[in-house]
N, CA, C and O atoms as a GROMACS GRO file, in nm:
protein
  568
    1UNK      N    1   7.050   0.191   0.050
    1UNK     CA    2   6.927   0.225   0.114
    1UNK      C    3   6.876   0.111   0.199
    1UNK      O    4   6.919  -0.004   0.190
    2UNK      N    5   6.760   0.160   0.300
    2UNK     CA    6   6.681   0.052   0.409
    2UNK      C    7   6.621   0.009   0.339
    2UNK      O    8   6.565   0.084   0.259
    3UNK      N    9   6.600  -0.128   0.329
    3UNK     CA   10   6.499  -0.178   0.261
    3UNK      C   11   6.377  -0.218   0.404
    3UNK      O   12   6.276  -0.274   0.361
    4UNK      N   13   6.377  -0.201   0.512
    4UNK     CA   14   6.256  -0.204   0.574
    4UNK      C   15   6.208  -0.057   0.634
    4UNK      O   16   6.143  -0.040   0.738
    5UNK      N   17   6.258   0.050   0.537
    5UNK     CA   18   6.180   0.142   0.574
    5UNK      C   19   6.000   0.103   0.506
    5UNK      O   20   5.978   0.060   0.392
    6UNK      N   21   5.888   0.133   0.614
    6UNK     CA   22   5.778   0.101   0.572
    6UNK      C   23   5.707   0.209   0.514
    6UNK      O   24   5.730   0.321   0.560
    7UNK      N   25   5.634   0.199   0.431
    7UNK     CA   26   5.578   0.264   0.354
    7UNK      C   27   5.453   0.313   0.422
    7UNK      O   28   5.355   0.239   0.430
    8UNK      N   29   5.452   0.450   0.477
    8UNK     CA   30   5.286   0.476   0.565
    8UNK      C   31   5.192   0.485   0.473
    8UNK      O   32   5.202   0.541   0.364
    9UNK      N   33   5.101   0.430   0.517
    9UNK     CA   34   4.971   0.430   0.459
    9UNK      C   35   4.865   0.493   0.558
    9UNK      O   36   4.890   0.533   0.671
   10UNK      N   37   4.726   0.494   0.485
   10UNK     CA   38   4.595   0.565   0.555
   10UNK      C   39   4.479   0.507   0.473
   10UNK      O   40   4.484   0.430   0.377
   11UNK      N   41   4.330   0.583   0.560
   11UNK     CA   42   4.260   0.544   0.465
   11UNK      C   43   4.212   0.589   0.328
   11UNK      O   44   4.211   0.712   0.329
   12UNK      N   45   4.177   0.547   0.227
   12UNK     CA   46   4.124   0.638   0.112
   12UNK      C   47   4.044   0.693   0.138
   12UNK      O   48   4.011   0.688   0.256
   13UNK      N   49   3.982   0.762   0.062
   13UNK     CA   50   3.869   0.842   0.080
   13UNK      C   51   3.752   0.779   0.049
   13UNK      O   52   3.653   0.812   0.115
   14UNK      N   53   3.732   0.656  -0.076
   14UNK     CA   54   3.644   0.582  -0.079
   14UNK      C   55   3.617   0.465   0.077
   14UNK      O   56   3.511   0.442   0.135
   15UNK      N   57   3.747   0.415   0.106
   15UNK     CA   58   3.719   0.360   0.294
   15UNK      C   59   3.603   0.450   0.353
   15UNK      O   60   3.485   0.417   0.356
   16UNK      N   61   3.661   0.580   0.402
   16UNK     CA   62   3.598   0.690   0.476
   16UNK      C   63   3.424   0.670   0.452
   16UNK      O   64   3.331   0.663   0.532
   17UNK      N   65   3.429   0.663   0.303
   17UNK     CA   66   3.287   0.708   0.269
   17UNK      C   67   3.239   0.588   0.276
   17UNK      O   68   3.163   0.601   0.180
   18UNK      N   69   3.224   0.496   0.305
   18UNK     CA   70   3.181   0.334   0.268
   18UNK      C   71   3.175   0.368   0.467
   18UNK      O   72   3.064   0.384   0.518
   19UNK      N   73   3.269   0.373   0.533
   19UNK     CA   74   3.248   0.399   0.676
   19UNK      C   75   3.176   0.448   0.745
   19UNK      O   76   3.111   0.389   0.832
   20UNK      N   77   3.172   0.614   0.708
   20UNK     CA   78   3.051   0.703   0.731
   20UNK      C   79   2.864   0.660   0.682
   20UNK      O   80   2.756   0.678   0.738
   21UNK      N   81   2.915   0.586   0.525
   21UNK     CA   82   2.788   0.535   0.509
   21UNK      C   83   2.721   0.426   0.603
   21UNK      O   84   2.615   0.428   0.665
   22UNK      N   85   2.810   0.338   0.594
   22UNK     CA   86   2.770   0.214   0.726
   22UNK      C   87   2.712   0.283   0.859
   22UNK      O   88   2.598   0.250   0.894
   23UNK      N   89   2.782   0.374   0.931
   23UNK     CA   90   2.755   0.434   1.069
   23UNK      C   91   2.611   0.512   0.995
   23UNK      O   92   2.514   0.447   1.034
   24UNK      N   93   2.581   0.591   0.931
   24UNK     CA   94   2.467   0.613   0.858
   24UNK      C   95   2.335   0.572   0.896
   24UNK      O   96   2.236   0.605   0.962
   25UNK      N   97   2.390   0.470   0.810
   25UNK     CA   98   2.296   0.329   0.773
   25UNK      C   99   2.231   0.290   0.961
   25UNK      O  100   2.118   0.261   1.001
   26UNK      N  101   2.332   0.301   1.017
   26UNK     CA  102   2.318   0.239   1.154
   26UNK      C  103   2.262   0.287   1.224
   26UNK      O  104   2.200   0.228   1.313
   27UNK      N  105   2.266   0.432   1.207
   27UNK     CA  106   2.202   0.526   1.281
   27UNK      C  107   2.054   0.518   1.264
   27UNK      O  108   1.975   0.500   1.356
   28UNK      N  109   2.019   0.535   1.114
   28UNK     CA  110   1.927   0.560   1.057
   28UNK      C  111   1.812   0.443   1.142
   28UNK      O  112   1.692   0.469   1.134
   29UNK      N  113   1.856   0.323   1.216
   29UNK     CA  114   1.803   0.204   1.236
   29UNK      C  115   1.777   0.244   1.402
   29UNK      O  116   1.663   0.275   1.436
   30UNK      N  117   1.855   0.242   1.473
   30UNK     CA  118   1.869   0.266   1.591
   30UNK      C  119   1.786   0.412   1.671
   30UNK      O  120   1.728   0.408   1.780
   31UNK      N  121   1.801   0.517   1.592
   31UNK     CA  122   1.794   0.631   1.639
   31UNK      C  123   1.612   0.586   1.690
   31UNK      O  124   1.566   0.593   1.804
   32UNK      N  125   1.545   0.543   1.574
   32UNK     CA  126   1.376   0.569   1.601
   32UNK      C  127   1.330   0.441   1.691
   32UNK      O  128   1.211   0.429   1.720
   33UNK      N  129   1.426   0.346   1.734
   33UNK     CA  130   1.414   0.254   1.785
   33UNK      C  131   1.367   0.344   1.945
   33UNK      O  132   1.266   0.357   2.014
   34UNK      N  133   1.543   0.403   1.947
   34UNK     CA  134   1.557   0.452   2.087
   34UNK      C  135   1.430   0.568   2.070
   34UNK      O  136   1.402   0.591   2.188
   35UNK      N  137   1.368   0.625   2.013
   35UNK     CA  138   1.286   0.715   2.025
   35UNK      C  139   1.186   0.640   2.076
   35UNK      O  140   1.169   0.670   2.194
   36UNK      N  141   1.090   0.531   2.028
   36UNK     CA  142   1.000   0.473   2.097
   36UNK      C  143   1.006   0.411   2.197
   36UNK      O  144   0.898   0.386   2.251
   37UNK      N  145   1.169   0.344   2.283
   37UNK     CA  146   1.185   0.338   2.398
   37UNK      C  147   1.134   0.429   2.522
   37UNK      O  148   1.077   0.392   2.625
   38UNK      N  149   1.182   0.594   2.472
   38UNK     CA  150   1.156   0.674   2.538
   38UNK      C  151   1.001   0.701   2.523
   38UNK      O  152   0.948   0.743   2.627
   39UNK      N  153   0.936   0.688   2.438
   39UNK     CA  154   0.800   0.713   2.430
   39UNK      C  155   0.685   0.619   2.547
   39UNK      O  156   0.585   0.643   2.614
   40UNK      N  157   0.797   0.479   2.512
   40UNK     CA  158   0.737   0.410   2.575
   40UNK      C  159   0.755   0.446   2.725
   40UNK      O  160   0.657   0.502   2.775
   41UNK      N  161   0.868   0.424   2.809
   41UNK     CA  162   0.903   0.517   2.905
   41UNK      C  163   0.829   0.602   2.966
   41UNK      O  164   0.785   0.581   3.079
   42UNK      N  165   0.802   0.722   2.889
   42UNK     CA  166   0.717   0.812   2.904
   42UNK      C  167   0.605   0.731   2.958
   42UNK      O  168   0.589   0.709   3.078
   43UNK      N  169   0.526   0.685   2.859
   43UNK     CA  170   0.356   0.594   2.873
   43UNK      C  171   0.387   0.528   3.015
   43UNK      O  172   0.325   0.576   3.110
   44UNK      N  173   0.475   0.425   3.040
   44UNK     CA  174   0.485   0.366   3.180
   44UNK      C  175   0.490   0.421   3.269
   44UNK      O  176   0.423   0.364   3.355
   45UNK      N  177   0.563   0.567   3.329
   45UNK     CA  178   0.522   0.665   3.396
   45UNK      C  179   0.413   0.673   3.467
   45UNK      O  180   0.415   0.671   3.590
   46UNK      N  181   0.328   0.681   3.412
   46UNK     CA  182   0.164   0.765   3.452
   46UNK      C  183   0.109   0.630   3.488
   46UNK      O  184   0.050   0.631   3.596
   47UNK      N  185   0.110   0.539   3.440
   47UNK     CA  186   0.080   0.392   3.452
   47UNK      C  187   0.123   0.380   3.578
   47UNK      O  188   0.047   0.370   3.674
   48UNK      N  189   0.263   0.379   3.587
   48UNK     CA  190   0.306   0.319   3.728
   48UNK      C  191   0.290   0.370   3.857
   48UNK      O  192   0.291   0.302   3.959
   49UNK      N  193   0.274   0.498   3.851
   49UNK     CA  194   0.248   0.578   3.931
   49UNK      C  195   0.121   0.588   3.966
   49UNK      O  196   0.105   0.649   4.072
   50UNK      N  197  -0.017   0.533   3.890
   50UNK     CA  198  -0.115   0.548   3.905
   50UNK      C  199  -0.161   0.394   4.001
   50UNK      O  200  -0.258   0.377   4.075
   51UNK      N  201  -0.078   0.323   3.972
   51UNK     CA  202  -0.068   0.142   3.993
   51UNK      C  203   0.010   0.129   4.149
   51UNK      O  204  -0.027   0.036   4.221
   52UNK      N  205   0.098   0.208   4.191
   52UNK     CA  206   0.217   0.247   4.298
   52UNK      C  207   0.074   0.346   4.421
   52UNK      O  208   0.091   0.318   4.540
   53UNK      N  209  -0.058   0.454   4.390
   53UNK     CA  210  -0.097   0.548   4.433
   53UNK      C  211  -0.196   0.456   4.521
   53UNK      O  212  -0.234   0.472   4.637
   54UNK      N  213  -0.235   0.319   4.395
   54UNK     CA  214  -0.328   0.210   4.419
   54UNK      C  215  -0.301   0.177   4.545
   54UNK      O  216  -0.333   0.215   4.658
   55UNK      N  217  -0.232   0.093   4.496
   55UNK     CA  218  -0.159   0.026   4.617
   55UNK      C  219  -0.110   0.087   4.752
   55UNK      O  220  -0.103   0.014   4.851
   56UNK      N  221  -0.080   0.199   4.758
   56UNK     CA  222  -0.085   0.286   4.883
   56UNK      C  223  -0.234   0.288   4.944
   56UNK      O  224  -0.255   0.244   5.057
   57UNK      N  225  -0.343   0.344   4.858
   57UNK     CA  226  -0.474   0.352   4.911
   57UNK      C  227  -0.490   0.202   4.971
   57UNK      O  228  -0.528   0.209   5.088
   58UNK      N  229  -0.474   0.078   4.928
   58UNK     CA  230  -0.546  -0.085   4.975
   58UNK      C  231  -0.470  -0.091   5.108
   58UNK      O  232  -0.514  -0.138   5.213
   59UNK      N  233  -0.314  -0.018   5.083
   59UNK     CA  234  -0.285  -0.035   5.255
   59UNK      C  235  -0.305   0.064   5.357
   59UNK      O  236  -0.263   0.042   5.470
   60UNK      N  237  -0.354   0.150   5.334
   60UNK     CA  238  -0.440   0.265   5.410
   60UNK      C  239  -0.558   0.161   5.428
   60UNK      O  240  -0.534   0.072   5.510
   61UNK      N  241  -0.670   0.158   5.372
   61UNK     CA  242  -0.766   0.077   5.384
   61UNK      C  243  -0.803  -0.034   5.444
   61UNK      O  244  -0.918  -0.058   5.481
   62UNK      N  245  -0.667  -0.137   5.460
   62UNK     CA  246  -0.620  -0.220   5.518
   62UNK      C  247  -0.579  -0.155   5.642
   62UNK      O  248  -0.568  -0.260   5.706
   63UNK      N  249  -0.547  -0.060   5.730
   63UNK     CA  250  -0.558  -0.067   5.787
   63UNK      C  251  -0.606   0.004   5.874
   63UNK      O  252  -0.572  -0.007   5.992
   64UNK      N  253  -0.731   0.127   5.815
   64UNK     CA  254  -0.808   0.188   5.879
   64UNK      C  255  -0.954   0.180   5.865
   64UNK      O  256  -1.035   0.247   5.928
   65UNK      N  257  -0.984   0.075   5.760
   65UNK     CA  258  -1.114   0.038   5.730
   65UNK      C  259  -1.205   0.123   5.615
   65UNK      O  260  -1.318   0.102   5.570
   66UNK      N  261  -1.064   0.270   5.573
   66UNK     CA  262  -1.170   0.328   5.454
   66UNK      C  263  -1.045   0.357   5.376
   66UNK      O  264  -0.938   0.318   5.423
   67UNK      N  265  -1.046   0.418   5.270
   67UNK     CA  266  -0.940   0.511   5.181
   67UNK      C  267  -0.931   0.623   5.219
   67UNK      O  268  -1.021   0.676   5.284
   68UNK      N  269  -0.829   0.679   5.190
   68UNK     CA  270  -0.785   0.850   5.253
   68UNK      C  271  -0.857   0.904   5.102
   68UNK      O  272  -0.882   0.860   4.990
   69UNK      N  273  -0.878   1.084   5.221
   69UNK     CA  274  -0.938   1.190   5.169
   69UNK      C  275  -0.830   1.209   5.071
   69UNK      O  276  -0.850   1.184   4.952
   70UNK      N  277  -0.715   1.254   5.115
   70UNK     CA  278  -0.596   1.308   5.072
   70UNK      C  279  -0.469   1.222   5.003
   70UNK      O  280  -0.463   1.100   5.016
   71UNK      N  281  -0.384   1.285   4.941
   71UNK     CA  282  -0.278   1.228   4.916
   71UNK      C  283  -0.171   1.230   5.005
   71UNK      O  284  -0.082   1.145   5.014
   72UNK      N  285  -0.185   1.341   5.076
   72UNK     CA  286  -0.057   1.324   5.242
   72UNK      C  287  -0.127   1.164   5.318
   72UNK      O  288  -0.062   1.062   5.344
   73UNK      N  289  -0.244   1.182   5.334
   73UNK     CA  290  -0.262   1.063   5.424
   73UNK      C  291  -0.249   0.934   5.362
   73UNK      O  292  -0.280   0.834   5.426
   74UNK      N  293  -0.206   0.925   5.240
   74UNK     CA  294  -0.146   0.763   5.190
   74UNK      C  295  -0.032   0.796   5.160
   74UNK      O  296   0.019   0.724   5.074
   75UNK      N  297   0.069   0.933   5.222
   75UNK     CA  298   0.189   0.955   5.152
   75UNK      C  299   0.218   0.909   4.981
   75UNK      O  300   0.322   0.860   4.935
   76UNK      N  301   0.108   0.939   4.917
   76UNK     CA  302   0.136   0.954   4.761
   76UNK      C  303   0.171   1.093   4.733
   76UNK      O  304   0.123   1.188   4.794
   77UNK      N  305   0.285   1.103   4.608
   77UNK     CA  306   0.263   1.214   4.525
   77UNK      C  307   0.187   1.292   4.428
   77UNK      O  308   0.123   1.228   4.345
   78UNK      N  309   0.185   1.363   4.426
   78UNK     CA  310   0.105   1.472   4.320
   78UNK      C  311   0.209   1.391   4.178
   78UNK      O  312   0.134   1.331   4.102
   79UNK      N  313   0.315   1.384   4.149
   79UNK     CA  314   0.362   1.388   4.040
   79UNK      C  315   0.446   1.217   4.020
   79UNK      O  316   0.475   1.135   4.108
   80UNK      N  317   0.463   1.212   3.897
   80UNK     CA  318   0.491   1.062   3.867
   80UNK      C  319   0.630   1.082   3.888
   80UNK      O  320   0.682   1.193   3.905
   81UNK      N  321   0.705   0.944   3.885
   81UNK     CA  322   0.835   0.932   3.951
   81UNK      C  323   0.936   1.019   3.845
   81UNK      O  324   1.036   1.075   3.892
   82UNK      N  325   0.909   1.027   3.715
   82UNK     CA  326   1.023   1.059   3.621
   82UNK      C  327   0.948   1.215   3.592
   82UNK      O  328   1.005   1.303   3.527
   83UNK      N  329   0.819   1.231   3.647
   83UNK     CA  330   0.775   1.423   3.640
   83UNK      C  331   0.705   1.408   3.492
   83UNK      O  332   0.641   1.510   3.467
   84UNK      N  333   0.700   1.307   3.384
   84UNK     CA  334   0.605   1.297   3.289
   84UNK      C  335   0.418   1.361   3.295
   84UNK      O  336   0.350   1.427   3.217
   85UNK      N  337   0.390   1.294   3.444
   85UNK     CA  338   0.300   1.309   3.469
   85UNK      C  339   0.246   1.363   3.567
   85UNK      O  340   0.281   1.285   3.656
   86UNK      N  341   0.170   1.459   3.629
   86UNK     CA  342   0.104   1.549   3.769
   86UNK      C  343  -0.016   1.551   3.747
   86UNK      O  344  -0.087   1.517   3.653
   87UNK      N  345  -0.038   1.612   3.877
   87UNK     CA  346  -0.196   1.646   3.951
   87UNK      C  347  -0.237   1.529   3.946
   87UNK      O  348  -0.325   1.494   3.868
   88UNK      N  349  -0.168   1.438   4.041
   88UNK     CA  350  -0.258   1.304   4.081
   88UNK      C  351  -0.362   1.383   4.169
   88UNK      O  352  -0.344   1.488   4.232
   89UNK      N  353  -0.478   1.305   4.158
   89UNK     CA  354  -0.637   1.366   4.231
   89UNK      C  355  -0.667   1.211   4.272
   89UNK      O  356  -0.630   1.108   4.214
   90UNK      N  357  -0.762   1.228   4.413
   90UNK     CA  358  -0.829   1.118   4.422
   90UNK      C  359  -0.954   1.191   4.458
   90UNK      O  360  -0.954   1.291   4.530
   91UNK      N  361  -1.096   1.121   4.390
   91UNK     CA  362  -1.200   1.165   4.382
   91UNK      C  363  -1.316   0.999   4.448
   91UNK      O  364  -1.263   0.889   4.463
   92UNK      N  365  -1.404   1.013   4.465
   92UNK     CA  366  -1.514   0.950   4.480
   92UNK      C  367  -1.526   0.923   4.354
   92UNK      O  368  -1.502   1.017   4.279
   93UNK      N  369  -1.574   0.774   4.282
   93UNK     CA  370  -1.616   0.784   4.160
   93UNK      C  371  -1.741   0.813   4.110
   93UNK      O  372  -1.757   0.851   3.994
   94UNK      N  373  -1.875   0.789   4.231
   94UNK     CA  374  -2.007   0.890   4.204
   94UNK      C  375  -2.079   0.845   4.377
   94UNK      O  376  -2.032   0.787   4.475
   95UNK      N  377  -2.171   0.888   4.354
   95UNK     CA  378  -2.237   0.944   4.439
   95UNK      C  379  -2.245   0.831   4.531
   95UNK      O  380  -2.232   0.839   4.653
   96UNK      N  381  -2.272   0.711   4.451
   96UNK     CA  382  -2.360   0.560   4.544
   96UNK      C  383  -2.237   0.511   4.554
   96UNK      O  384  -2.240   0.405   4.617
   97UNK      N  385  -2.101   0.549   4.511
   97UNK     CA  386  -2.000   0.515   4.592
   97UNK      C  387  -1.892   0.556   4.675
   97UNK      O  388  -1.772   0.552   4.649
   98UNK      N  389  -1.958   0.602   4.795
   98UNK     CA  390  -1.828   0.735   4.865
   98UNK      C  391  -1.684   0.621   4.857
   98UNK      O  392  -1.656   0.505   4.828
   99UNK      N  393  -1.622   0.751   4.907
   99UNK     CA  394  -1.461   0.765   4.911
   99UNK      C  395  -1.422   0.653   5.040
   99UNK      O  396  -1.313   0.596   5.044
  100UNK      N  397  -1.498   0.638   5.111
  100UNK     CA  398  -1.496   0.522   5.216
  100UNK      C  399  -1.538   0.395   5.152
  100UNK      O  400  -1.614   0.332   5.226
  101UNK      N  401  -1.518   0.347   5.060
  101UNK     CA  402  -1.549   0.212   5.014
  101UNK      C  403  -1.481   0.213   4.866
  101UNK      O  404  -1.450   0.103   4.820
  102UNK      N  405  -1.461   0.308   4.804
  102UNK     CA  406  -1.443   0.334   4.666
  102UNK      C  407  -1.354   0.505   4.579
  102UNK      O  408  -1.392   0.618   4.548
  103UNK      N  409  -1.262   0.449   4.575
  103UNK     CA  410  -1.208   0.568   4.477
  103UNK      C  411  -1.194   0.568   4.336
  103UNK      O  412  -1.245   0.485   4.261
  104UNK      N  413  -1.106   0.686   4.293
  104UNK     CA  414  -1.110   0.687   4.136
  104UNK      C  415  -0.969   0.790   4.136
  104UNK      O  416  -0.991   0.910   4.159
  105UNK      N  417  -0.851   0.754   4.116
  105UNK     CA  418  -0.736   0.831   4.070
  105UNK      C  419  -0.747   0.854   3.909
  105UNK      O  420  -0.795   0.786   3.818
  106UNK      N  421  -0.663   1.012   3.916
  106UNK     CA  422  -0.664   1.002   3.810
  106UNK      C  423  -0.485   1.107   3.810
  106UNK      O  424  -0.423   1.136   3.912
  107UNK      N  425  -0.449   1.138   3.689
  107UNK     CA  426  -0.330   1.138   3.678
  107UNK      C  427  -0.297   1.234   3.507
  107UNK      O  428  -0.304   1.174   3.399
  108UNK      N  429  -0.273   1.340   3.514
  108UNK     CA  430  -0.281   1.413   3.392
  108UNK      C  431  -0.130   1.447   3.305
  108UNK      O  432  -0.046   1.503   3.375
  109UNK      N  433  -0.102   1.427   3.201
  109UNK     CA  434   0.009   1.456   3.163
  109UNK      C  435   0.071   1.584   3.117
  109UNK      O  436   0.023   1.653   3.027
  110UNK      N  437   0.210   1.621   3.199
  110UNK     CA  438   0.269   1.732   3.178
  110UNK      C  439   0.280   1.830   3.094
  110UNK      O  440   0.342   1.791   2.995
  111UNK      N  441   0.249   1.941   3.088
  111UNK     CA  442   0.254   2.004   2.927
  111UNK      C  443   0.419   1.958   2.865
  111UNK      O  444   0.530   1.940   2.916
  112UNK      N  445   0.361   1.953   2.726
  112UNK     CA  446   0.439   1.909   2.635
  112UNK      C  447   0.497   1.752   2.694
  112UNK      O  448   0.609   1.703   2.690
  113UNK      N  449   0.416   1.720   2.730
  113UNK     CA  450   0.487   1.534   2.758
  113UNK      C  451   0.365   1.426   2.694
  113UNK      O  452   0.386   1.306   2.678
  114UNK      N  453   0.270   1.478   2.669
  114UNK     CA  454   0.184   1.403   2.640
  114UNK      C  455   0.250   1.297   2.463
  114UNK      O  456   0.322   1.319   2.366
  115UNK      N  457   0.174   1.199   2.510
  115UNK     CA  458   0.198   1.107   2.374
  115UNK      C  459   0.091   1.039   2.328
  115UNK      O  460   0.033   0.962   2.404
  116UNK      N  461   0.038   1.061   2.164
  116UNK     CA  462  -0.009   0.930   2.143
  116UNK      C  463  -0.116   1.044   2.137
  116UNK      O  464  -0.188   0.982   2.059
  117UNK      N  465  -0.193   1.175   2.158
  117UNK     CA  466  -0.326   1.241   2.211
  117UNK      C  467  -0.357   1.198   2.362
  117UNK      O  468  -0.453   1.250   2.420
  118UNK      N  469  -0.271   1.097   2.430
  118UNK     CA  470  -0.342   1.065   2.552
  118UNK      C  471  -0.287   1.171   2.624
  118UNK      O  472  -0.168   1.203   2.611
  119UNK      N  473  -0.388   1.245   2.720
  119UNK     CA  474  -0.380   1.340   2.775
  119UNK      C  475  -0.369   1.298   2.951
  119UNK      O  476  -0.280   1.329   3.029
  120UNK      N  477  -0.422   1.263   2.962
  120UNK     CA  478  -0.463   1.184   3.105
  120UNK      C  479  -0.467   1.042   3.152
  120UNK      O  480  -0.455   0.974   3.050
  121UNK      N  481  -0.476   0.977   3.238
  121UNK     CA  482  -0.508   0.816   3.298
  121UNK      C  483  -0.566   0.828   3.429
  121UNK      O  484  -0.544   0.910   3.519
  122UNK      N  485  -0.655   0.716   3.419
  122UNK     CA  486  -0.778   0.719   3.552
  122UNK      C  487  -0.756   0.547   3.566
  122UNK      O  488  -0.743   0.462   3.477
  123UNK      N  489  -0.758   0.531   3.757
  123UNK     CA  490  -0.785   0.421   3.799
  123UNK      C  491  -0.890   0.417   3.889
  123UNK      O  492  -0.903   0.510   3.969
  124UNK      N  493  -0.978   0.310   3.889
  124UNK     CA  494  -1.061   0.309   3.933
  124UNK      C  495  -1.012   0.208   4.087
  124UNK      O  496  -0.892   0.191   4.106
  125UNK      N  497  -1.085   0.166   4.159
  125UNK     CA  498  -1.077   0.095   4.300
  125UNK      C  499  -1.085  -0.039   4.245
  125UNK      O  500  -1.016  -0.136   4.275
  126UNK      N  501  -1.227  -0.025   4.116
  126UNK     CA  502  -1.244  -0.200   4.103
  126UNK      C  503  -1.126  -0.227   4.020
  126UNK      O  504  -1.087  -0.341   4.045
  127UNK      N  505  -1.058  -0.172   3.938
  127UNK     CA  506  -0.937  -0.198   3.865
  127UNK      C  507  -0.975  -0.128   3.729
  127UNK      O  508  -0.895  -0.142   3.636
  128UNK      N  509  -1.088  -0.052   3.709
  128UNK     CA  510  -1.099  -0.002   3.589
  128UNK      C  511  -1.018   0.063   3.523
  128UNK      O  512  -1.015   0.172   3.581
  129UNK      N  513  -0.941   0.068   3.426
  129UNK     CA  514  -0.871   0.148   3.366
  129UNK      C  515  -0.899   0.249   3.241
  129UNK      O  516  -0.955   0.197   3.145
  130UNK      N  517  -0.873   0.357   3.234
  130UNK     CA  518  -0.918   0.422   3.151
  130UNK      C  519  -0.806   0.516   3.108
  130UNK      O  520  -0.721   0.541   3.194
  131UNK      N  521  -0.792   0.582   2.966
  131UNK     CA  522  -0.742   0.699   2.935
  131UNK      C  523  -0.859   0.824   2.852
  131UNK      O  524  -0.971   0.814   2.801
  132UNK      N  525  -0.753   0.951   2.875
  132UNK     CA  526  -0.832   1.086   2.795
  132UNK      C  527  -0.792   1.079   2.652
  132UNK      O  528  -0.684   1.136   2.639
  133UNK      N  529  -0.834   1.035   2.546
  133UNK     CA  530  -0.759   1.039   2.404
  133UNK      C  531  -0.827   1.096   2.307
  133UNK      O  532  -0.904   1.046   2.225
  134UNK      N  533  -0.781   1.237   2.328
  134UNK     CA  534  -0.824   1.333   2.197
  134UNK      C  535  -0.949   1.382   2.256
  134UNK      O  536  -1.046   1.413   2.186
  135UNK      N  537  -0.947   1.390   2.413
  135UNK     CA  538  -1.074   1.426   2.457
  135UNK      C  539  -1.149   1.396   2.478
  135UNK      O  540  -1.241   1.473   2.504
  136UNK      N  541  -1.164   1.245   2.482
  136UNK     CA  542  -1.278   1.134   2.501
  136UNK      C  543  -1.219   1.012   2.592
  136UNK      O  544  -1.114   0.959   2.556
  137UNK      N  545  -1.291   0.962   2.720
  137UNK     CA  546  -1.254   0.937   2.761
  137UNK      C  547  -1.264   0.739   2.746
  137UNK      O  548  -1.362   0.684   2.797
  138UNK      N  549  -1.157   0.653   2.674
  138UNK     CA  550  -1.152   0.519   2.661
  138UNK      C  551  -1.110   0.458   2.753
  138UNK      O  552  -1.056   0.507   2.853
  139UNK      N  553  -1.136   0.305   2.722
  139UNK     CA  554  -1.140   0.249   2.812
  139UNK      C  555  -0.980   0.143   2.823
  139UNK      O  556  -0.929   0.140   2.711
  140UNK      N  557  -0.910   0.075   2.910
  140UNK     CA  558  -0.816   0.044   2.865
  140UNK      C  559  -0.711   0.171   2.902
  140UNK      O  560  -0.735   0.292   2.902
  141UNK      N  561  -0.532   0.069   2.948
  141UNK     CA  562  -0.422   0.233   2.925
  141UNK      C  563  -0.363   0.209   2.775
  141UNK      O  564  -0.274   0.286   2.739
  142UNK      N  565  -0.401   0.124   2.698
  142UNK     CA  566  -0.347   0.087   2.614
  142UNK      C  567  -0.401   0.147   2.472
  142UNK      O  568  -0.347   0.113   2.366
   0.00000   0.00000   0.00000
């Protein structure tokens, strides 16, 4: 007989399960990680887009001496870059401050995208920031 015929081997079944447990284990760590990535994600959205709408209005302003009525006339969108968030609005923020010196964006979140109860985000001209949370409107996007 060969004496270098080799003997095949595999894994046991205790390997397997010690394997599967590890990948498990790994999952179990990772998975909710990546979930609040995306959450977070989400939240930056409406943020950035509200911060991106800004900054369109200061160079309108810059160089016509007021802020636009509209969102065609600062070429902003209605909707945030990843679609989390719509119905960007730009409003006057009250009376003693028209739309020619002063605005107020605001920015509402998609059905079923909302996170956290925050429903909405508002920027103001002076830099005010605000969210809708649980129906009340705070101060801060945070």
């Amino acid at each position: 007989m060969n004496n270098n015929i080799r003997k095949l081997s595999g894994f046991t079944l205790v390997e397997l399960m010690v394997a599967v447990t590890i990948i498990g284990i790994l999952l179990s760590i990772v998975i909710p990680n990546y979930m609040e990535s995306v959450r977070k994600s989400r939240y930056n959205d409406g943020m950035n887009s509200l911060t991106d709408a800004a900054m369109k209005m200061e160079t309108v302003r810059a160089r016509t001496g007021s802020y636009p009525a509209t969102l065609a006339e600062a070429n902003i969108s209605a909707t945030s870059t990843e679609g989390y968030y719509g119905n960007l609005i730009i409003t006057a923020p009250s009376a003693a401050c028209p739309l020619s010196s002063c605005y107020l964006l605001q920015i509402d979140g998609q059905e079923g995208q909302e996170h956290s109860n925050v429903t909405a985000y508002r920027l103001f001209s002076t830099g005010q920031k605000q969210r809708l949370q649980s129906g009340v409107w705070e101060e801060g996007w945070k």
